[in-house]
Each structure stands twice: as structure tokens, then as C-alpha cells.
C-alpha positions as CSV (number, residue, x, y, z in Angstrom):
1,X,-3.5,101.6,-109.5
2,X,-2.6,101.1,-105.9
3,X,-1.5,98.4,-103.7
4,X,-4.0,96.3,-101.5
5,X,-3.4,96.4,-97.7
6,X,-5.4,95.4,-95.3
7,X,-4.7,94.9,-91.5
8,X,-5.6,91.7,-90.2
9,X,-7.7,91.7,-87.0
10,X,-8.5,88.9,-84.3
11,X,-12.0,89.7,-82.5
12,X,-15.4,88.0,-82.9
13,X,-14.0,87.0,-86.5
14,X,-10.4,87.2,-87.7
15,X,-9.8,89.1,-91.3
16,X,-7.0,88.0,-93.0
17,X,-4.1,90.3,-93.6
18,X,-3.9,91.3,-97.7
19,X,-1.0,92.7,-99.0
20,X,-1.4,92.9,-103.0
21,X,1.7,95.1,-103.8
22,X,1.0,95.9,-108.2
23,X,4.6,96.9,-108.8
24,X,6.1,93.5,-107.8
25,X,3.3,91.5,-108.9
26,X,3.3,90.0,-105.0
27,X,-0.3,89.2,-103.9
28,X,-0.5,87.1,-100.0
29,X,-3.0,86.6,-97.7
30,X,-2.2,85.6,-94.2
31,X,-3.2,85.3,-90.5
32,X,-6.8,83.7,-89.9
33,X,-10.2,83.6,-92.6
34,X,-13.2,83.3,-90.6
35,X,-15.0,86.6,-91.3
36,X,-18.4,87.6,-90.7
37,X,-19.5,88.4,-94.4
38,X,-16.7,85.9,-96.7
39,X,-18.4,87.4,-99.7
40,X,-18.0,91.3,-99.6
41,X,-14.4,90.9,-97.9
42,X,-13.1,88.6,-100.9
43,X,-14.8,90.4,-103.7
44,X,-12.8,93.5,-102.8
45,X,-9.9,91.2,-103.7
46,X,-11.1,90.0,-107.1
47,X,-12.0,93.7,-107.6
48,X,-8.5,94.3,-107.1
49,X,-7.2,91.5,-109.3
50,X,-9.3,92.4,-112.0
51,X,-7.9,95.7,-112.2
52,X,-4.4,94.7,-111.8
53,X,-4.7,92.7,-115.2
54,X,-6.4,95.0,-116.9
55,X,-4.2,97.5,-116.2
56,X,-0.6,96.2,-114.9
57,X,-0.6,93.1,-116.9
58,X,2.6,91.9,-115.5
59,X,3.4,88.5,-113.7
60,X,1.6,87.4,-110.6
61,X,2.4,85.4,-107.9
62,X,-0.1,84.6,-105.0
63,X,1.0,83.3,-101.8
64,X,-1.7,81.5,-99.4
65,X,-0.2,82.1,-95.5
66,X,-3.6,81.1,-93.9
67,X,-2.9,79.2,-90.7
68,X,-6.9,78.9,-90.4
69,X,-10.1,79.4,-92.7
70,X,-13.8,78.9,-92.7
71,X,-15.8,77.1,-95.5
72,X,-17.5,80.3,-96.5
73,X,-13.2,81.5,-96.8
74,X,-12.2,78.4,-99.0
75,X,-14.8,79.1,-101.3
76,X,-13.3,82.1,-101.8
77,X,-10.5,81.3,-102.4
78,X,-11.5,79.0,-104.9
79,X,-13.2,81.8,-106.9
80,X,-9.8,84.0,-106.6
81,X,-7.7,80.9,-108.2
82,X,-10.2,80.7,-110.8
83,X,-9.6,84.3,-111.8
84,X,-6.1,83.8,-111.5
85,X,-6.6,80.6,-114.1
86,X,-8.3,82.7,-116.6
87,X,-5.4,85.4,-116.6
88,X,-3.1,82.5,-117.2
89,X,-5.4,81.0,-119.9
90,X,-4.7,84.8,-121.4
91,X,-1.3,84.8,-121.4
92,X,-0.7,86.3,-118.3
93,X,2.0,84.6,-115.6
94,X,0.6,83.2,-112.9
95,X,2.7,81.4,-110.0
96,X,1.0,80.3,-106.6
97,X,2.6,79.2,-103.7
98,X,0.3,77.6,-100.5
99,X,2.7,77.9,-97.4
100,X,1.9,75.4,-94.7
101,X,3.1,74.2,-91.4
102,X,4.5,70.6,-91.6
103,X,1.9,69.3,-89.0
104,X,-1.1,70.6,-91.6
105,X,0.6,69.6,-94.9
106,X,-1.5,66.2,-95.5
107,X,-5.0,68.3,-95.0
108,X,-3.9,71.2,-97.0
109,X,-2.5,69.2,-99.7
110,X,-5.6,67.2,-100.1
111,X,-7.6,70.6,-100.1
112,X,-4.8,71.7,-102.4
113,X,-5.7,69.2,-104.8
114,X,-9.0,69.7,-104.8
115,X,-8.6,73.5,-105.7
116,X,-6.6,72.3,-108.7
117,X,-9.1,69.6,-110.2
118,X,-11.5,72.4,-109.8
119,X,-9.4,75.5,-111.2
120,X,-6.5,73.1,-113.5
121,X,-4.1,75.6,-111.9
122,X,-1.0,74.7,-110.3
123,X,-0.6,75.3,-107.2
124,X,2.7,75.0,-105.6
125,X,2.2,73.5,-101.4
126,X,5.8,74.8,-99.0
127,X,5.8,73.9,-96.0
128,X,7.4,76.5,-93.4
129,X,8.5,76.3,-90.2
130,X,7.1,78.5,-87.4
């Protein structure tokens, strides 16, 4: 297995930097969602996750960094945390952390909790300063 890296890039569309590192178990996503096909980009992820528990089977945590995303990008992530809720409905760890500026934290915790009546996975909102 090997880690996940992608480059985030700011053009037409901005793709979202992944760094899914298997040996610590540290999954994030960061930078700007708003990508020109949502679905192909993301299912490389899930690819990737799916993988990792077969094969690592060790603790994950996923961090959120996403200072902007589409609808077509929150859907997406929606699917991701559901994967994420069925490794933990295995036995697996599963710890995620949505990192937020102060100035966002009543929309993303409303979207937050929306992900989590939809998943049942708990999701842990930080804000950070910039």
C-alpha cells in the first residue's frame, strides 16, 4: 500500500490537496473543492480507503481543512464518512476532526450535523485560526 498525495491546484476549478499517509493512519483534505468531475476525483479516495482497511486495518483519523466546497464536493464527502462509519461499525477506529475558521463555524456546524444524522458518525468541529 502507498500513501495518497495529491497537489492541490487553483485554475478554472480548485482540487483539493489529499494527503492519506497509511503508516500513521492520517487522512486530510485541504485547500478549495470545486472540481470539474466531483465524482471520479473522490472515488480515487474511497478507492484508497477501501484498501487501507482491507489491508492496514489500523486507526484512522480524517481531518476536513476545506476553506471552500461545491455541492457536487459535500456529497462526497458525505459518501467518504459513510465508508468511514462502516469501518467503525467493523471494529475499526475512526476519529474525524472538521477544522474551521471561527467566522464559518455556525454554517459548518449546521452542515456538520447534518453529515452526522445522515452517517451517525461523530464528527469532531475545531475551529483554527488563520
Amino acid at each position: 500500500m502507498e500513501n495518497l498525495y495529491i497537489k492541490g491546484e487553483e485554475t478554472n476549478y480548485y482540487i483539493p490537496t489529499v494527503d492519506f499517509n497509511y503508516e500513521t493512519g492520517i487522512c486530510t483534505i485541504s485547500g478549495k473543492s470545486y472540481l470539474e468531475d466531483t465524482t471520479i476525483f473522490y472515488l480515487g479516495l474511497l478507492e484508497w480507503l477501501d484498501q487501507y482497511f482491507d489491508e492496514v486495518d489500523k486507526p484512522i483519523e480524517f481531518n476536513v481543512r476545506l476553506s471552500y466546497y461545491n455541492t457536487s464536493s459535500s456529497r462526497s464527502i458525505l459518501d467518504i464518512f459513510d465508508i468511514l462509519k462502516i469501518y467503525e461499525d467493523n471494529g475499526g477506529t475512526v476519529k474525524v476532526n472538521w477544522y474551521c475558521r471561527e467566522i464559518d463555524f455556525e454554517v459548518i456546524k449546521e452542515e456538520v450535523d447534518d453529515y452526522m444524522e445522515e452517517s451517525d458518525l461523530k464528527i469532531n468541529v475545531i475551529i483554527f485560526e488563520e
